[in-house]
C-alpha positions as CSV (number, residue, x, y, z in Angstrom):
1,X,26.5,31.1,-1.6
2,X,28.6,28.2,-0.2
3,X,26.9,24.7,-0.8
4,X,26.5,24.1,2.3
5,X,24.7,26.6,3.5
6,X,22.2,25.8,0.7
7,X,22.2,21.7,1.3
8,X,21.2,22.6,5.0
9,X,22.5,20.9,7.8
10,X,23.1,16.7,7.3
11,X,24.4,15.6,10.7
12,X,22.6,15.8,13.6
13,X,24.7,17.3,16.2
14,X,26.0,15.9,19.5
15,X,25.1,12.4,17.6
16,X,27.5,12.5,14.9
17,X,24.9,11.0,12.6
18,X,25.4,11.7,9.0
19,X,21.7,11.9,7.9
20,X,22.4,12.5,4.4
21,X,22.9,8.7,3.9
22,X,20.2,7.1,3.5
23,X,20.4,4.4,5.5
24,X,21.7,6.5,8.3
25,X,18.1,8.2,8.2
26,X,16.3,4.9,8.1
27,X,18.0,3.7,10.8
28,X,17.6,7.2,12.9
29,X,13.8,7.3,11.3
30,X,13.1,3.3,12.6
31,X,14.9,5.1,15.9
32,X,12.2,7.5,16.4
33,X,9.7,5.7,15.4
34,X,10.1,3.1,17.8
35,X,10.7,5.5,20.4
36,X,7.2,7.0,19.6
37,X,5.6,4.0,19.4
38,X,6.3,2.9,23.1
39,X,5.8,6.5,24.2
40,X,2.3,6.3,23.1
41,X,1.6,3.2,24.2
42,X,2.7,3.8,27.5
43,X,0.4,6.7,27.6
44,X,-2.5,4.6,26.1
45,X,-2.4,1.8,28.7
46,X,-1.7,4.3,31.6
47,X,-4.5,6.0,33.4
48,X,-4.4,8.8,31.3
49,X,-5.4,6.3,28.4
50,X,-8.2,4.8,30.3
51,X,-9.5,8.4,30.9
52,X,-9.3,9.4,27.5
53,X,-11.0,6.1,26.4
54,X,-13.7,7.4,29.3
55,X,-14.1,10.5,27.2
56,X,-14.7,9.0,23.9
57,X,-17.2,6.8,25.1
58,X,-19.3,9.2,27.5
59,X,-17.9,12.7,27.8
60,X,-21.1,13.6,30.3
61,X,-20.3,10.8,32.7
62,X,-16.8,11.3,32.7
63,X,-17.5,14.9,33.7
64,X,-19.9,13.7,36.5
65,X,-17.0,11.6,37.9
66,X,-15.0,14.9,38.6
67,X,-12.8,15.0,35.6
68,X,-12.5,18.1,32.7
69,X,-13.3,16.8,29.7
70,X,-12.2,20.0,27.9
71,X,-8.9,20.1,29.7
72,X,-7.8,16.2,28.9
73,X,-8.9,17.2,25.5
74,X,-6.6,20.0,25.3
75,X,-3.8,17.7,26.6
76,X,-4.8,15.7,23.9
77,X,-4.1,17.6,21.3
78,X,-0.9,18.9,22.0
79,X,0.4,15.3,22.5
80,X,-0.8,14.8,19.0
81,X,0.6,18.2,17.9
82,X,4.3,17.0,19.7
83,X,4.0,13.7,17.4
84,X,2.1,15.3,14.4
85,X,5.1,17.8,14.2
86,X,7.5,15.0,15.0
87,X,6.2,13.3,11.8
88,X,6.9,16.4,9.6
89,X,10.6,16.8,11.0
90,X,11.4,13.4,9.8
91,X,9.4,13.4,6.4
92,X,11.4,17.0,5.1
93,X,14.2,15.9,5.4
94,X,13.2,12.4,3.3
95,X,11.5,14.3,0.7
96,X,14.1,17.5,0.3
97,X,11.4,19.8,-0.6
98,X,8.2,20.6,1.2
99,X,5.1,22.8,-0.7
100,X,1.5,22.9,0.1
101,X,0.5,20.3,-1.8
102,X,1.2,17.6,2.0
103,X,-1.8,20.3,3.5
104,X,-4.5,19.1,1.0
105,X,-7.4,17.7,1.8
106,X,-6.1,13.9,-0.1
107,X,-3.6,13.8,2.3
108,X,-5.1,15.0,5.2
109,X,-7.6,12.4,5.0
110,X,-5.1,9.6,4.1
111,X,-5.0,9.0,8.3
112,X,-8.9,8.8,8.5
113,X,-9.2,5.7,6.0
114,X,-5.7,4.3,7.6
115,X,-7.8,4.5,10.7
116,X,-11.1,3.4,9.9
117,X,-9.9,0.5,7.8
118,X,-7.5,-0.9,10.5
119,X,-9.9,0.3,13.3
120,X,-10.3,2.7,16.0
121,X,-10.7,0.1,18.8
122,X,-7.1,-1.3,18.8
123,X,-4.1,0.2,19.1
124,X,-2.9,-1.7,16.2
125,X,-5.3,-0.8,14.0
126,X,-4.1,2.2,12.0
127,X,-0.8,0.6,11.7
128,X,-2.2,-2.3,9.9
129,X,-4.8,0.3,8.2
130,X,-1.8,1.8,6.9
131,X,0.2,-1.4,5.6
132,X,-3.1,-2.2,4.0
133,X,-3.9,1.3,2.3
134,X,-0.4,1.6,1.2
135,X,-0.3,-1.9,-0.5
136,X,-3.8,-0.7,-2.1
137,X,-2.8,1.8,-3.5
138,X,0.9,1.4,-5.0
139,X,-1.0,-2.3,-6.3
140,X,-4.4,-0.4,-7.7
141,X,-2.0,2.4,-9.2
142,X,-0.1,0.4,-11.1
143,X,-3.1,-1.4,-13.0
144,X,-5.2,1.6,-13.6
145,X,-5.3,5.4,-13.3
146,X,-8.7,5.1,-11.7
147,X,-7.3,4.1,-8.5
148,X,-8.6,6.4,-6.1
149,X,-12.4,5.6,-7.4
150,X,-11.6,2.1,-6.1
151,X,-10.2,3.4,-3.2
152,X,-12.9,5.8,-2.5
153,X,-15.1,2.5,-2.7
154,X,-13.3,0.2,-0.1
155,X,-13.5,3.4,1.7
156,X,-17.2,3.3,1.6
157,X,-17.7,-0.3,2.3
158,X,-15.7,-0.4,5.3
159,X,-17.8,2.6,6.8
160,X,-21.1,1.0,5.9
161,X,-19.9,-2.7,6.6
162,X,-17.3,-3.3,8.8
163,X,-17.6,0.3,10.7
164,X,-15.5,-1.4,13.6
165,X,-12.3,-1.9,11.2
166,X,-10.3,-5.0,10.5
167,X,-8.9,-4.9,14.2
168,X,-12.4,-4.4,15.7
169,X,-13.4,-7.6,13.5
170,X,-10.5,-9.4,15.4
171,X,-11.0,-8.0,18.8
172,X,-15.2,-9.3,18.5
173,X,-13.7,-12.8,17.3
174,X,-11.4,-13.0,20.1
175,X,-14.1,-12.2,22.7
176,X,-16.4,-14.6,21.1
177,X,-13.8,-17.4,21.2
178,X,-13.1,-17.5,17.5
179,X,-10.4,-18.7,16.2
180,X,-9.8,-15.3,13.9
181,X,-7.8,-14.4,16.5
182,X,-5.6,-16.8,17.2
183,X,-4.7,-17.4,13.8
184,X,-3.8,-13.6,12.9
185,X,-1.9,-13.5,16.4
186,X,-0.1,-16.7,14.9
187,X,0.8,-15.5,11.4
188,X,1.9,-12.1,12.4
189,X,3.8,-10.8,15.6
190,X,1.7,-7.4,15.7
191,X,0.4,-8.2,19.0
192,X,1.4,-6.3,21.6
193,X,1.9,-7.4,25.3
194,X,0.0,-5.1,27.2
């Protein structure tokens, strides 16, 4: 069998992009990324977004205002499907080799403690739950094998204490005045303009 044929394919075609490089596929992953990043943003702060936000916080009323709850649901999930999949096009190729071991249940709830300790109410929040839980654990792994226990305990002490997130913390500051805020939006350019 030809190398080749075994390596797979390492240029995208029509782009001419050798991905093969590795900072070729940074550059093409930052690309997409990016891309995906205004694309859902755009859909959060469009009137789709303020309908779904209407379904999370009161399905019933929602319904009663002439809308299908079960329908914008469905849309939902695909749109997360299109980016969920999107995600696992770009992380094969990183990693070479996929097995099962990315559908376990570890992994798969990776993105709920990303998103409850950056927060649910900001868009921002998993993004900085996700700088935070990666910094956690490469800095807990490296100090003791017992990692995830500690983990598993900042995991339970943002669900009983802070349930709102880090960004949540932020966003209550903010509408009180604080000056939280205003300090975190001065220190790091993570603010979006909306």
């Amino acid at each position: 069998m030809p190398a080749h044929v075994a390596k797979g394919q390492s240029f995208l075609p029509g782009l001419g992009l050798d991905i093969s490089d590795p900072i070729n596929y940074y550059y093409f992953t930052l690309l997409v990324v990016a891309a995906s990043v205004f694309i859902i943003r755009n859909i959060v702060n469009s009137r789709f977004g303020l309908t779904i936000q209407a379904i999370r916080e009161n399905q019933e009323r929602t319904a009663f205002l002439g809308l299908n709850p079960f329908v914008i649901r469905w849309i939902i999930f695909i749109i997360s499907g299109f980016f969920g999949s999107l995600s696992g096009a770009l992380f094969a190729p990183f990693k070479g080799f996929i097995s099962p071991d990315v559908l376990s249940l570890g992994i798969s709830g990776e993105a709920l403690y990303i998103t409850l300790i950056g927060g649910m109410s900001s868009f921002l929040g998993p993004f900085l739950g996700a700088i935070i839980m990666i910094f956690m654990t490469n800095l807990l792994s490296s100090f003791t094998r017992y990692w995830l226990i500690v983990v598993g305990c900042v995991f339970v002490t943002f669900v009983l204490l802070i349930p709102q997130g880090i960004m949540g913390i932020v966003i209550r500051e903010e509408g009180q005045g604080g000056s939280l805020a205003k300090e975190i939006r001065k220190w790091t350019s993570l603010r979006f303009k909306a």
